[in-house]
N, CA and C atoms as an extended XYZ file, in Angstrom:
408
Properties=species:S:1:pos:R:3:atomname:S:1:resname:S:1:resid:I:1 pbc="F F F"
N         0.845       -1.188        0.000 N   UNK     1
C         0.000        0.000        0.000 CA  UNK     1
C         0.886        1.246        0.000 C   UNK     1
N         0.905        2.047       -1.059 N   UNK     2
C         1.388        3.240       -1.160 CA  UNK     2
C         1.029        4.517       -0.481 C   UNK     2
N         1.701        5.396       -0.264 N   UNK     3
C         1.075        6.578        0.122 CA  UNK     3
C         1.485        7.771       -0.639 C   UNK     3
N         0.687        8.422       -1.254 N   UNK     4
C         0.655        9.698       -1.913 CA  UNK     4
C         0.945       10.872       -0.988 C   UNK     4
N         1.895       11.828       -1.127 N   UNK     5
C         2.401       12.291       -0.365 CA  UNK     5
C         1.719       13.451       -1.136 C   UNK     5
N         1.095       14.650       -0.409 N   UNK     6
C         0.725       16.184       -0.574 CA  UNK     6
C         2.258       17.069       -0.841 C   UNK     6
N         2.190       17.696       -1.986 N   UNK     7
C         3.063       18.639       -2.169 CA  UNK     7
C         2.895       19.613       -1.664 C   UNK     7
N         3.982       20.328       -1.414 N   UNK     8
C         3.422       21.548       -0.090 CA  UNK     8
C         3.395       22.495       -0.894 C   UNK     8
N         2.669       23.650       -0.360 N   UNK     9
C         2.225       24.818       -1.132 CA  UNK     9
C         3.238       25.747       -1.193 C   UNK     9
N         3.271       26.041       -2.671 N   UNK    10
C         4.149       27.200       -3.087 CA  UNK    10
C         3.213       28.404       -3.264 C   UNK    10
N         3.520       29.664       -2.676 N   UNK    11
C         2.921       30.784       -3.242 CA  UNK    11
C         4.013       31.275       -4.423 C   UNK    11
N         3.378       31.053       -5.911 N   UNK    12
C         3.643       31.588       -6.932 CA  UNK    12
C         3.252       32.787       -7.492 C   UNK    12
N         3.153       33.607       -6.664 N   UNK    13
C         2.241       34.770       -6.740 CA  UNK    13
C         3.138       35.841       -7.256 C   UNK    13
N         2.994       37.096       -8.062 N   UNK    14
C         4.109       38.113       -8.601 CA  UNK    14
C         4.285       38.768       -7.515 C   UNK    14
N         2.876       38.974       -7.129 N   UNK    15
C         3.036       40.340       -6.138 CA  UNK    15
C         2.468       40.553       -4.961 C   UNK    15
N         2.713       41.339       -4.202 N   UNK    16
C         2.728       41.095       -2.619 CA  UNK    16
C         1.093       41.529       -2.336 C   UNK    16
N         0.462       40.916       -1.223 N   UNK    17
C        -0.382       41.362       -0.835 CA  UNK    17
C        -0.177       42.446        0.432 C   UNK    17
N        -1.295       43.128        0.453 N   UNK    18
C        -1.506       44.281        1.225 CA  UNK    18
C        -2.231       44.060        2.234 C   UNK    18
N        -2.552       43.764        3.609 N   UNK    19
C        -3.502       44.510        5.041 CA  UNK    19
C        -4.422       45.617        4.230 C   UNK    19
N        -5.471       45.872        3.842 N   UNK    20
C        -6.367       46.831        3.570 CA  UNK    20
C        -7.664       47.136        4.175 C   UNK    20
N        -7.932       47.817        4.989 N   UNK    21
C        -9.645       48.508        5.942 CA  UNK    21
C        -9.680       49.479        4.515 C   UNK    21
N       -11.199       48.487        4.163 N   UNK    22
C       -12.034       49.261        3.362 CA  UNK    22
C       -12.980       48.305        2.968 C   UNK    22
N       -14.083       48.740        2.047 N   UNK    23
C       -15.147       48.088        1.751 CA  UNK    23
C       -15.248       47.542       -0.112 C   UNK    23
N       -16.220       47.073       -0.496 N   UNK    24
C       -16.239       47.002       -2.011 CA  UNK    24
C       -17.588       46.427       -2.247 C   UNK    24
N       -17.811       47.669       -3.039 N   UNK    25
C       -18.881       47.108       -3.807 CA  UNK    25
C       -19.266       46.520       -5.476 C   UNK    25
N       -19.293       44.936       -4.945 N   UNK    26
C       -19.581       44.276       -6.555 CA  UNK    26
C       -20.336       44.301       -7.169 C   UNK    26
N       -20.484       45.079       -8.303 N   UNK    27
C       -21.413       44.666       -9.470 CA  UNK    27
C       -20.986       43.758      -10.585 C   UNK    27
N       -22.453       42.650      -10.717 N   UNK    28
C       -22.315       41.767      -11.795 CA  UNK    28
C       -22.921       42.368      -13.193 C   UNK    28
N       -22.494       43.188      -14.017 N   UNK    29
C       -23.167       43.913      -15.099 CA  UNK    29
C       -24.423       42.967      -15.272 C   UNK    29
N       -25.263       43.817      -15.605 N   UNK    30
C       -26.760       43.368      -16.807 CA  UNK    30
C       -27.040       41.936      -16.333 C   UNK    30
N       -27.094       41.582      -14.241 N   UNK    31
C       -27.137       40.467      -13.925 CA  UNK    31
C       -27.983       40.585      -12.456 C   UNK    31
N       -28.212       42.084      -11.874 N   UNK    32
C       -28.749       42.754      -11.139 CA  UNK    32
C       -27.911       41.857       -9.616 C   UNK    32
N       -27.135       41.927      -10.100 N   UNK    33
C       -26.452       41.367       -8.743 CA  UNK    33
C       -25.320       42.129       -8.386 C   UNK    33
N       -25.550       43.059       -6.798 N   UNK    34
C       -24.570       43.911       -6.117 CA  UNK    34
C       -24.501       43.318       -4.931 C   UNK    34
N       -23.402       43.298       -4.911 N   UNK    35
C       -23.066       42.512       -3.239 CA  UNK    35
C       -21.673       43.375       -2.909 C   UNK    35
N       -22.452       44.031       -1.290 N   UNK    36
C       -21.261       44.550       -0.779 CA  UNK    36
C       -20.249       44.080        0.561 C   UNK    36
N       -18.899       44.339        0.338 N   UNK    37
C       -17.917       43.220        1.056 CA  UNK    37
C       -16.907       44.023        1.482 C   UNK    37
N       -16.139       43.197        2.381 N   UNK    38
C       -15.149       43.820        3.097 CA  UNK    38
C       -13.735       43.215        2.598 C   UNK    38
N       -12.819       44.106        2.118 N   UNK    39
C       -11.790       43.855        2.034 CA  UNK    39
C       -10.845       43.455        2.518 C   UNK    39
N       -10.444       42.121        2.250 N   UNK    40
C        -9.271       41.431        3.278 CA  UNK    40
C        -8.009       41.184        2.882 C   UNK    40
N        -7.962       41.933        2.001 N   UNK    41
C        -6.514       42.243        1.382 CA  UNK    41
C        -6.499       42.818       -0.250 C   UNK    41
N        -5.558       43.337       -0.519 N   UNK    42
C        -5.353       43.988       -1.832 CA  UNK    42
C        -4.019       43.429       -2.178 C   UNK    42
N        -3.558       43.581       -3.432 N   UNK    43
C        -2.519       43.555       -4.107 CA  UNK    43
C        -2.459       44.190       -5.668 C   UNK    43
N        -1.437       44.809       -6.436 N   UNK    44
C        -1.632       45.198       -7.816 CA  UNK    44
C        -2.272       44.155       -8.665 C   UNK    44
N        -3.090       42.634       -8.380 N   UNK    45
C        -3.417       41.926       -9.292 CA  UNK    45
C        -4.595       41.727       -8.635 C   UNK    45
N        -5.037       41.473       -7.793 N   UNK    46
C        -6.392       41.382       -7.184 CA  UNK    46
C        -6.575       42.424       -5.516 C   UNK    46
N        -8.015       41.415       -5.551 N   UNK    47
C        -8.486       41.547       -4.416 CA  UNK    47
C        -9.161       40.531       -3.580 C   UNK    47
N        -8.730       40.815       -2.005 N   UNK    48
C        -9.322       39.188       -1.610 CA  UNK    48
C       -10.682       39.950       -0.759 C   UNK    48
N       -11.881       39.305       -0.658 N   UNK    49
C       -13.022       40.018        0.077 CA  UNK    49
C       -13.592       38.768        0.859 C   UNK    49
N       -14.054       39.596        2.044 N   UNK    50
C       -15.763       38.871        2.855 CA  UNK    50
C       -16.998       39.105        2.151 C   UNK    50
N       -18.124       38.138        2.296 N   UNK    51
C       -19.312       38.797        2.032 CA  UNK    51
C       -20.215       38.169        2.420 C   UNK    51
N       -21.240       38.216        2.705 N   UNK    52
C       -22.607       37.390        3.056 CA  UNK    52
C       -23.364       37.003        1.801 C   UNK    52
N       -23.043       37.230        1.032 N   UNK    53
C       -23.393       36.566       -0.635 CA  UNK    53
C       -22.235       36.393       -1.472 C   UNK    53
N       -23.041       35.429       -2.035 N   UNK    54
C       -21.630       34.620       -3.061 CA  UNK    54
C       -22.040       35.555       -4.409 C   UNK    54
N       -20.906       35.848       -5.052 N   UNK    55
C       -21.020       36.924       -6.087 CA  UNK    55
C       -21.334       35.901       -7.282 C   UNK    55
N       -20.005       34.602       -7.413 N   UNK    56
C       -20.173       33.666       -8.549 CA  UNK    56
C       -18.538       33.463       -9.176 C   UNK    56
N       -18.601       32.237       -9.020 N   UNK    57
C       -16.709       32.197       -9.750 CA  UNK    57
C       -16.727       32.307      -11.325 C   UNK    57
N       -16.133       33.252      -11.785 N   UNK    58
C       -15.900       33.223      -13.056 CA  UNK    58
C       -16.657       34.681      -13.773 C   UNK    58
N       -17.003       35.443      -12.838 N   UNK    59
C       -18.265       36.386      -13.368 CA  UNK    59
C       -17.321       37.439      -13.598 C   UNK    59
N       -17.540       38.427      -14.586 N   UNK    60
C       -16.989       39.543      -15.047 CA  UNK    60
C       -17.807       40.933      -13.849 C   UNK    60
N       -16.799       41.584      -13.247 N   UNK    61
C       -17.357       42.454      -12.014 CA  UNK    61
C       -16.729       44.192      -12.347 C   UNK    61
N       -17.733       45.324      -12.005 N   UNK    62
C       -17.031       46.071      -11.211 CA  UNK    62
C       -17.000       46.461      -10.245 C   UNK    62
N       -16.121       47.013       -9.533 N   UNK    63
C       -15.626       46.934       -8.642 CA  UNK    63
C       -15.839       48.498       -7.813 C   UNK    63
N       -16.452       49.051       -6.487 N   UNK    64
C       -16.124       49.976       -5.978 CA  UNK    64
C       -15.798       50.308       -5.022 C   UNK    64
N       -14.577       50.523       -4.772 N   UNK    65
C       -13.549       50.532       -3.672 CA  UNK    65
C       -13.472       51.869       -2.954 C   UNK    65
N       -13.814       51.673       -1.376 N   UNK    66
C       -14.189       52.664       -0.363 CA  UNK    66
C       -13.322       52.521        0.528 C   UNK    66
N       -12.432       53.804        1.032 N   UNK    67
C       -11.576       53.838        1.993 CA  UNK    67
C       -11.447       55.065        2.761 C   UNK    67
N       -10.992       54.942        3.963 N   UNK    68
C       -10.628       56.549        4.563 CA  UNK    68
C        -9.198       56.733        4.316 C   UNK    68
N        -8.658       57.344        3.902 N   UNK    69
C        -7.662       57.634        3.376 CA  UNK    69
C        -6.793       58.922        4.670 C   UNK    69
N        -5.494       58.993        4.127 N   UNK    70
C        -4.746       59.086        5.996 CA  UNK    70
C        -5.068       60.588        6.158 C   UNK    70
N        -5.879       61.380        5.737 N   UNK    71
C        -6.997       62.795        6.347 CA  UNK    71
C        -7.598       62.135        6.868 C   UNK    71
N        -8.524       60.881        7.052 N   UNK    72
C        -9.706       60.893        7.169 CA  UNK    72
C       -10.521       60.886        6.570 C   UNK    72
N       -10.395       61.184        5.167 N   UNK    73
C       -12.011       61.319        4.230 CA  UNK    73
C       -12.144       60.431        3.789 C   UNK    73
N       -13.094       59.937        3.646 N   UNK    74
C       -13.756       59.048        2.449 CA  UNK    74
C       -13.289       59.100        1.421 C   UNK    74
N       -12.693       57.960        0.284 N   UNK    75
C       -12.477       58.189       -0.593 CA  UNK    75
C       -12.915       57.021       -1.427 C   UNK    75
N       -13.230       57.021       -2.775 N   UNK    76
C       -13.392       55.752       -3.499 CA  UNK    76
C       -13.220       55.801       -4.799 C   UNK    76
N       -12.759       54.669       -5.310 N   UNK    77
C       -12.275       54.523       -6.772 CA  UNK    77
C       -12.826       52.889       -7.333 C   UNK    77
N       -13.120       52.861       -8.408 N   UNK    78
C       -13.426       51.945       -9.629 CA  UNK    78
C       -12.270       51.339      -10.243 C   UNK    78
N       -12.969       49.678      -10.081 N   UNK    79
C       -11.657       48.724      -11.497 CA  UNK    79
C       -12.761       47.777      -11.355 C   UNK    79
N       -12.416       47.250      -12.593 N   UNK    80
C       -13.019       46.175      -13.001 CA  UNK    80
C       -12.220       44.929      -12.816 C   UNK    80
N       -12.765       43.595      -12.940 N   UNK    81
C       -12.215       41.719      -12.845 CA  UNK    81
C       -12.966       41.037      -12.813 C   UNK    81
N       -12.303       40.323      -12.606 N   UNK    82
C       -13.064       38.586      -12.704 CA  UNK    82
C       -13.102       38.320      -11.569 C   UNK    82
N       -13.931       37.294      -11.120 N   UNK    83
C       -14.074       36.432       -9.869 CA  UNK    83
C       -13.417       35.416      -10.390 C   UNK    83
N       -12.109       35.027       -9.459 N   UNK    84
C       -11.320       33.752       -9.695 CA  UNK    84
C       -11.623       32.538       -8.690 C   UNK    84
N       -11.770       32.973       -7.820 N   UNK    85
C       -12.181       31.470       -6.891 CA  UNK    85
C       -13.263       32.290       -5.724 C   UNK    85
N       -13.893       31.366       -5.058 N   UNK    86
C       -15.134       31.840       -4.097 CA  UNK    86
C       -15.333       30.601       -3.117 C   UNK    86
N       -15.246       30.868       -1.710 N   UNK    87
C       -15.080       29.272       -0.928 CA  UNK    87
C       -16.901       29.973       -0.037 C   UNK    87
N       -17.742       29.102        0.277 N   UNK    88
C       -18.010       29.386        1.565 CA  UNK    88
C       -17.783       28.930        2.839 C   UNK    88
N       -17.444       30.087        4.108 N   UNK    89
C       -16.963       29.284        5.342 CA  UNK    89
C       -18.051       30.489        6.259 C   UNK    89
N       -18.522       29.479        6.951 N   UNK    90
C       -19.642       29.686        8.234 CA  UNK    90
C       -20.607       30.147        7.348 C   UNK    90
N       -21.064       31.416        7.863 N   UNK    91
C       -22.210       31.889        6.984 CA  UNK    91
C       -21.589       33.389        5.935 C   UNK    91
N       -20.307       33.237        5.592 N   UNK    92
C       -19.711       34.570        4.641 CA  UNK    92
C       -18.859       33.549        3.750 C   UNK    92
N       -18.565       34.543        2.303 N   UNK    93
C       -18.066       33.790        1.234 CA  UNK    93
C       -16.734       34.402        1.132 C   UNK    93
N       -15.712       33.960        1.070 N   UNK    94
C       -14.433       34.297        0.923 CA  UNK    94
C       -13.829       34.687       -0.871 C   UNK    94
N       -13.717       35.357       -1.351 N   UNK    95
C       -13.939       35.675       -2.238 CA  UNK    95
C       -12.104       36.257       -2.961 C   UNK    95
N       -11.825       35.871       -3.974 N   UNK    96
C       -10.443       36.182       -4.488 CA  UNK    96
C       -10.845       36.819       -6.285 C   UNK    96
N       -10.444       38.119       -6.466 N   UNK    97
C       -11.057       38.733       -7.664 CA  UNK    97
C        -9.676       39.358       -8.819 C   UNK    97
N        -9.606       38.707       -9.768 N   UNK    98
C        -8.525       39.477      -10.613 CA  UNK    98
C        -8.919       40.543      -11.189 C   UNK    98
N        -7.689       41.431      -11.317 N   UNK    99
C        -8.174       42.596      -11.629 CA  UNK    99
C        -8.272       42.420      -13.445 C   UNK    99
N        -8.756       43.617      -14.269 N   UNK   100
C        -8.502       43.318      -15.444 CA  UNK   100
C        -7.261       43.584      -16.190 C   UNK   100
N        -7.096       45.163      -15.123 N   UNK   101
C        -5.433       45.713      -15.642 CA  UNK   101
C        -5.139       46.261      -14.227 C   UNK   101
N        -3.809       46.383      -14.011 N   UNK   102
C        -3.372       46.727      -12.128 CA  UNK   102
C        -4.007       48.104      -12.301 C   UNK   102
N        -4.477       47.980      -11.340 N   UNK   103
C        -4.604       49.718      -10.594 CA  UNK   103
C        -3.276       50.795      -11.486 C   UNK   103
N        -3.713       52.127      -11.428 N   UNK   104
C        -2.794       52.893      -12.002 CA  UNK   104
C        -3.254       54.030      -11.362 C   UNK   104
N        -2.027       55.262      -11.272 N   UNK   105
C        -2.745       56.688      -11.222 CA  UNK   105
C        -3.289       57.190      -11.662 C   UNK   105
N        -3.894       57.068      -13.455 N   UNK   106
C        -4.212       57.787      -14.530 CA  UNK   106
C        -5.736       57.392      -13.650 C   UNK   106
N        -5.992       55.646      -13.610 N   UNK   107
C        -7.783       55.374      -13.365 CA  UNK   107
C        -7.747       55.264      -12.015 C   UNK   107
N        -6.969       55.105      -11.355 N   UNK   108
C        -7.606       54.995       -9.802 CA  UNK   108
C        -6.560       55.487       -8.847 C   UNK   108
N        -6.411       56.897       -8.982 N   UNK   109
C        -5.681       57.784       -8.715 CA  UNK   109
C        -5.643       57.476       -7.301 C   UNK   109
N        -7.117       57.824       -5.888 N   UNK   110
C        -7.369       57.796       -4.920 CA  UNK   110
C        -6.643       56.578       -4.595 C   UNK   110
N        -7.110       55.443       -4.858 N   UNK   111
C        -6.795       54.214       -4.650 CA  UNK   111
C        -5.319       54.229       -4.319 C   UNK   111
N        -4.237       54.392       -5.763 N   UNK   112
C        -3.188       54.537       -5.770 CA  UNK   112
C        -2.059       55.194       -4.900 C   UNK   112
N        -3.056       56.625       -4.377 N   UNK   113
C        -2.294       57.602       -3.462 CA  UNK   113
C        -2.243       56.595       -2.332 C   UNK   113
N        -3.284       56.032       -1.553 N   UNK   114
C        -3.678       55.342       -0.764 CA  UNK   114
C        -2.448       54.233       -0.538 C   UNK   114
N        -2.131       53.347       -1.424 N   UNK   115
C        -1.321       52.197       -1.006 CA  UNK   115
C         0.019       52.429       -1.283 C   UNK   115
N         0.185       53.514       -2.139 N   UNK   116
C         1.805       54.320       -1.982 CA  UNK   116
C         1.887       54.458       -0.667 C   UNK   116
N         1.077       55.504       -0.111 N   UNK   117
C         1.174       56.303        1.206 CA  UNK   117
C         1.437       54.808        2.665 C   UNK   117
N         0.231       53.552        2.342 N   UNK   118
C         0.010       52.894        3.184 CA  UNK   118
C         1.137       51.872        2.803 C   UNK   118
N         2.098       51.578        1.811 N   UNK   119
C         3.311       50.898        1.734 CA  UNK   119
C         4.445       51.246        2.581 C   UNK   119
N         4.767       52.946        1.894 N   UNK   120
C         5.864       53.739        2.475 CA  UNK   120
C         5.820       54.148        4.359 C   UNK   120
N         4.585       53.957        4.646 N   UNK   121
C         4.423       55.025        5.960 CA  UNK   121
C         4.532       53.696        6.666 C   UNK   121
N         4.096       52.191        6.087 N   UNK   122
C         4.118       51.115        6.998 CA  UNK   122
C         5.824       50.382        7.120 C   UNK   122
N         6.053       50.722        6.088 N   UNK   123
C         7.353       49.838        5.316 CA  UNK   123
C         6.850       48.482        5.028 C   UNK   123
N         6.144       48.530        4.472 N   UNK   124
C         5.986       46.932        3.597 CA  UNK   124
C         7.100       47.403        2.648 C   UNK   124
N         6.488       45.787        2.326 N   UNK   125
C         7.670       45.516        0.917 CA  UNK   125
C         6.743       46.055       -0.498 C   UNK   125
N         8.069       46.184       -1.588 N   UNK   126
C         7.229       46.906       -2.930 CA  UNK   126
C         6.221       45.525       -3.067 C   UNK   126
N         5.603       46.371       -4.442 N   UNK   127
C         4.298       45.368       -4.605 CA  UNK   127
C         5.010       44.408       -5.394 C   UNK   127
N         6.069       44.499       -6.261 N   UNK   128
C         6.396       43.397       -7.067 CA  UNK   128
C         7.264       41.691       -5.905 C   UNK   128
N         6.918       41.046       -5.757 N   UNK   129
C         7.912       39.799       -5.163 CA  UNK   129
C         9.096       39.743       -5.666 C   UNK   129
N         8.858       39.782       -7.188 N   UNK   130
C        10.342       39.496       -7.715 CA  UNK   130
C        10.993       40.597       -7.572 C   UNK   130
N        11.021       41.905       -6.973 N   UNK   131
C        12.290       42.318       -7.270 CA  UNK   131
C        12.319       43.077       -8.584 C   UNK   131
N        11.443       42.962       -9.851 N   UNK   132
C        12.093       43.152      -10.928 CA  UNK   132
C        11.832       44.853      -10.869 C   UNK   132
N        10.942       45.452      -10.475 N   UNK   133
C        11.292       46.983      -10.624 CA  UNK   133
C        10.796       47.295       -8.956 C   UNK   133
N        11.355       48.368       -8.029 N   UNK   134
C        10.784       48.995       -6.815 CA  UNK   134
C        10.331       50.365       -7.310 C   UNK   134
N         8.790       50.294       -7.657 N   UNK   135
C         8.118       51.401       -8.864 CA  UNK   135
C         7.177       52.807       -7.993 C   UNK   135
N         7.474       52.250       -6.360 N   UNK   136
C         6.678       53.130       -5.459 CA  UNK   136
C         8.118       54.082       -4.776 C   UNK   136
């Protein structure tokens, strides 16, 4: 009797995730489905969320991203993705969303000021893993 041994998990991931307090609200275009969630991390390629509704794996979304930003104000910015994977655990759906193109200053300026400011002021590491450019 053999035993199949589990390969252990590699995170192959480009880029680093972020700690993020803020909210998001999903829309499923021309599908009347908005479900709003809490952000449990960011990175330049996605986003990971809570929610009390399952949005749907594979669904084309946009995205509206709400934060207090380091004044204090309210701030929020728009991107669009995909829903890549969706688990449910207890009664909330864990939710992992690719973006379509990374965040930028030109479209999501707020956003952007935001995780410059919340990289540099924390000292995380840049967003890239590899190393290949430090672009903040």
């Amino acid at each position: 009797m053999s035993m199949k041994m589990k390969k252990s998990f590699e995170d192959v991931r480009q880029w680093q995730r972020y700690q993020f307090f803020g909210s998001a609200t999903v829309t499923v275009p021309k599908q009347q489905i908005i479900v709003d969630s809490t952000i449990a991390n960011i990175s330049f390629s996605g986003l990971g969320l809570y929610s009390s509704k399952p949005i749907g794996k594979g669904k084309k979304v946009n995205i509206k991203i709400s934060f207090i930003d380091k004044a204090g104000k309210m701030q929020e910015d728009n991107i669009s993705g995909k829903v890549d994977w969706q688990k449910k655990f207890q009664n909330m759906y864990l939710t992992g969303i690719i973006f379509d193109d990374e965040p930028n200053i030109v479209n999501q300026p707020k956003l952007m000021e935001h995780l410059i400011w919340l990289i540099n002021a924390n000292k995380w590491p840049q967003p890239y893993k590899d190393k290949r450019i430090a672009m903040l």
